[in-house]
C-alpha positions as CSV (number, residue, x, y, z in Angstrom):
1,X,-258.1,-74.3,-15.1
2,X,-254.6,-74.2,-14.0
3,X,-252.8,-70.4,-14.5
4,X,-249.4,-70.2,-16.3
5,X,-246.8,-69.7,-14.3
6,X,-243.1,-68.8,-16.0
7,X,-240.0,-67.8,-14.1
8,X,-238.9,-63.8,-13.5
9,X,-235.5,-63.0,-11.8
10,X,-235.9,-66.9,-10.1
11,X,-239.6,-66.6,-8.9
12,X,-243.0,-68.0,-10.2
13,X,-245.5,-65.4,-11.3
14,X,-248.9,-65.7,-12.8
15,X,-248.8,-64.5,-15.8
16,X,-252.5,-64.3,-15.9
17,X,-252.6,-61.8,-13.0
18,X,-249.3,-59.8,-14.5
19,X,-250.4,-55.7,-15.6
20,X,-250.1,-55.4,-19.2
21,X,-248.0,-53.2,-21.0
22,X,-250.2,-50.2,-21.8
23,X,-248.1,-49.1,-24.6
24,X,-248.5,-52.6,-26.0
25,X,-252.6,-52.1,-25.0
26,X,-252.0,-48.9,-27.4
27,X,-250.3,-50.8,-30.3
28,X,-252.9,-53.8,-29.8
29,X,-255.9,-50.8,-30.1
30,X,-254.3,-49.2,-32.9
31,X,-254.3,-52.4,-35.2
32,X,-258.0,-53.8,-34.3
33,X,-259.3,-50.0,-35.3
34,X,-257.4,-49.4,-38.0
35,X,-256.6,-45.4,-36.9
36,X,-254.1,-44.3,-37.1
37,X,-253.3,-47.3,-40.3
38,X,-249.8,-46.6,-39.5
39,X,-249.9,-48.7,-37.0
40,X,-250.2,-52.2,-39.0
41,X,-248.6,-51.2,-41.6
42,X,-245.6,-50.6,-39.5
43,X,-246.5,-53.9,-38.0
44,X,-247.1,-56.2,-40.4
45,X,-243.7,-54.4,-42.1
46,X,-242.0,-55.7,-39.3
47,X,-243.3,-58.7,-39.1
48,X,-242.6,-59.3,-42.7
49,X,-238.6,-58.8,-42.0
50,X,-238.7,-60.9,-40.0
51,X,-239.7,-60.0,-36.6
52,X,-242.7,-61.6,-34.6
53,X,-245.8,-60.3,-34.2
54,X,-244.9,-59.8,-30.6
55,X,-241.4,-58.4,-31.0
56,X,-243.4,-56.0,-34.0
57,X,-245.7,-54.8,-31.5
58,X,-242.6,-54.2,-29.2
59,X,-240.8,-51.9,-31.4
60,X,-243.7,-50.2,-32.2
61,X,-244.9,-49.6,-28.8
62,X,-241.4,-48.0,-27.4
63,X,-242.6,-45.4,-30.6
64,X,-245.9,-45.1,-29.2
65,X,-244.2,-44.7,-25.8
66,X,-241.8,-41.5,-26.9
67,X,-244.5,-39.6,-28.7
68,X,-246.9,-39.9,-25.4
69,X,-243.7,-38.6,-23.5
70,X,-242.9,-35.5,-25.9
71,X,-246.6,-34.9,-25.7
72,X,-247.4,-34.9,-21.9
73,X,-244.0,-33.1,-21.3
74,X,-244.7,-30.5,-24.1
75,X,-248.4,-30.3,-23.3
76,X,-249.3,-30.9,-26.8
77,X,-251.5,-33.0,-28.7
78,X,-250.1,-36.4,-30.2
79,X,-248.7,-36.0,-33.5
80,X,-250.2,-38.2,-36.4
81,X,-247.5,-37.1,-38.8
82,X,-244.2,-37.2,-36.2
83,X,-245.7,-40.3,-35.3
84,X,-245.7,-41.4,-38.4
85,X,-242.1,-40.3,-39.5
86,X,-240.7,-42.6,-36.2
87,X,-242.2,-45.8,-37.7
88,X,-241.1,-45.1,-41.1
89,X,-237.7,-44.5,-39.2
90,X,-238.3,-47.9,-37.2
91,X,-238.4,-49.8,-40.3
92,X,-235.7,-48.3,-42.4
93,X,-233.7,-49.4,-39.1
94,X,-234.7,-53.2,-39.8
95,X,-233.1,-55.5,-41.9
């Protein structure tokens, strides 16, 4: 089997040796459980305005990304409901 290679900054990578996002990994666990259901809906929502299912789980990951931040920094437990209110904010934001 011969790995895919693409092009960063002018130089071949593998892009199956390349560390996944692990906000993505978040997003990606989110959908296949279900919990929080947020989660698809927010993406399918964005991918039915449009968006792919890759740039969806993009948008939603950088939400995923500032609620772990407020949470570490504030030494708190993740919030289901401001959590929540950032997607719902994500997709009013979308055409």
């Amino acid at each position: 089997m011969i790995p895919s290679v693409t092009r960063v900054w002018g130089e071949a990578m593998d892009t199956e040796k390349t560390v996944k996002n692990p906000y993505i990994q978040v997003v990606e666990d989110h959908v296949a459980s279900g919990d929080p259901p947020d989660t698809k809906a927010a993406v399918d929502t964005l991918v039915g305005k449009g968006r792919s299912p890759g740039e969806a789980k993009q948008l939603v990951a950088t939400v995923v990304r500032d609620e772990m931040q407020e949470m570490l920094s504030a030494g708190r437990d993740f919030d289901n409901a401001k959590y929540a209110a950032a997607l719902k904010k994500l997709i009013a934001t979308e055409k």
